[in-house]
C-alpha positions in Angstrom: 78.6 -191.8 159.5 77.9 -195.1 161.5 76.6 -196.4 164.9 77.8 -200.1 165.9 74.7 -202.0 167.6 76.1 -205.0 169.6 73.4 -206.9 171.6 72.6 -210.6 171.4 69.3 -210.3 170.4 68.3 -209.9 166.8 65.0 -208.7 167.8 67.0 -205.7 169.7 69.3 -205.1 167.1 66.5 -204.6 164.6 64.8 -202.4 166.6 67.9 -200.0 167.6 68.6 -200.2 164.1 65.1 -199.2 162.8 65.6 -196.2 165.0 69.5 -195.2 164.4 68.8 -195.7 160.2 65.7 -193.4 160.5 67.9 -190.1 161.7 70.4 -190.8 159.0 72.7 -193.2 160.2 74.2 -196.5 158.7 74.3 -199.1 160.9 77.0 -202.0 161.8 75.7 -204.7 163.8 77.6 -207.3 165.9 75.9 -209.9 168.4 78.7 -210.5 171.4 81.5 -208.0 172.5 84.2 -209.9 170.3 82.4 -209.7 167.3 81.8 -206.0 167.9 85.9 -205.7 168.0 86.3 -207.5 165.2 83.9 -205.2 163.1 85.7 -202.1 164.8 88.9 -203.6 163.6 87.5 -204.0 160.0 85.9 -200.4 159.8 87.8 -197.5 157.9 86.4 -195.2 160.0 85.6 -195.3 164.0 81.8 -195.5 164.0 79.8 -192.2 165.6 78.8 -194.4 168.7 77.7 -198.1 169.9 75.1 -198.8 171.6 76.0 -201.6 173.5 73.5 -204.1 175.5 75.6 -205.7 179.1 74.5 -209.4 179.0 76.1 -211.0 175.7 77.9 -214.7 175.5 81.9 -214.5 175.0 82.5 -211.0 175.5 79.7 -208.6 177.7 79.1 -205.0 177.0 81.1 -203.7 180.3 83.9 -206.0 178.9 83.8 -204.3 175.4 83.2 -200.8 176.7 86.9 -201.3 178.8 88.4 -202.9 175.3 87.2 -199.9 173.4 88.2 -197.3 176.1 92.2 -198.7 176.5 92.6 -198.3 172.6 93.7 -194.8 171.8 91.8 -195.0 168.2 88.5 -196.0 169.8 88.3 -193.3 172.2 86.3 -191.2 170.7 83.9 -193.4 170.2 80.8 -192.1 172.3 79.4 -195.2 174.1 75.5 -196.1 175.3 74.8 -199.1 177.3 71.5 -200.2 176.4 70.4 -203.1 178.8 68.1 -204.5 181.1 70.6 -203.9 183.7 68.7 -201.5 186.3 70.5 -201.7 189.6 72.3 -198.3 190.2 75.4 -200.3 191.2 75.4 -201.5 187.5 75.1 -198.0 186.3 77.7 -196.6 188.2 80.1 -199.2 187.3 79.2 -198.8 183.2 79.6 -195.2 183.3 83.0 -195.6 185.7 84.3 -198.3 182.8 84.0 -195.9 179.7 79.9 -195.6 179.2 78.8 -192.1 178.3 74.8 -192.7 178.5 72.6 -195.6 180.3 69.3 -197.0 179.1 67.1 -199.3 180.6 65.4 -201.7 178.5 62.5 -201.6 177.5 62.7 -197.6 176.4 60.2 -196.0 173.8 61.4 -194.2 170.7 61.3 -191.0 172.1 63.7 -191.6 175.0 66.3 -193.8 172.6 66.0 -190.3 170.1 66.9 -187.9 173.3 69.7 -190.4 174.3 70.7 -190.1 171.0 70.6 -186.3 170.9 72.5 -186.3 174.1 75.9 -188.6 172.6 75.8 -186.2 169.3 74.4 -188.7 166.9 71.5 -186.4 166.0 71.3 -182.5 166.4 67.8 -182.3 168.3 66.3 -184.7 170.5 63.1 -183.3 168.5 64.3 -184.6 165.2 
């Protein structure tokens, strides 16, 4: 089973990965919202979940998230923003495009695990 981590930083996507690889997960990375389609294009199997941060060059994560929600294979998919993105106005409108769970950088361990817990990816936010 996989997560997708899309966000423009490497720094971010080595620490979301750090965190998703440690419950069990593997871990597909992509840096803009095109590249993230691309890699969902090229996987065998839909990942798990992608946590996806809003601010990317090319293609931003409220963009992908409404790319991912109008194909019928993707829907499943469950779907975190993970961004610095902290106006409710921003919120509302991620989790009116597709987004199942919000997260406001920067977030400790333990909240990422329960947010995790919460989409499915691992059994117990205590894990």
């Amino acid at each position: 089973m996989s997560v997708l981590v899309v966000d423009d930083s490497r720094a971010m996507r080595a620490i979301l990965r750090r965190l998703v690889t440690s419950v069990g997960y593997d871990v597909v990375e992509a840096d803009n919202g095109r590249s993230a389609l691309e890699a969902l294009g090229a996987m065998e199997q839909p990942p798990q979940a992608a946590l996806v941060d809003w601010n990317m060059p090319e293609m931003n994560g409220l963009e992908f998230i409404g790319a991912v929600r109008a194909q019928p294979q993707w829907r499943d998919i469950a779907l975190m923003m993970v961004t610095t993105e902290s106006d409710p106005n921003q919120i509302v409108r991620a989790l009116a495009a597709g987004a199942h769970e919000y997260l406001i950088k920067p977030f400790t361990p333990e909240v990422i695990r329960d947010k995790l817990a919460i989409l499915g990816v691992m059994e117990t936010a205590a894990a």
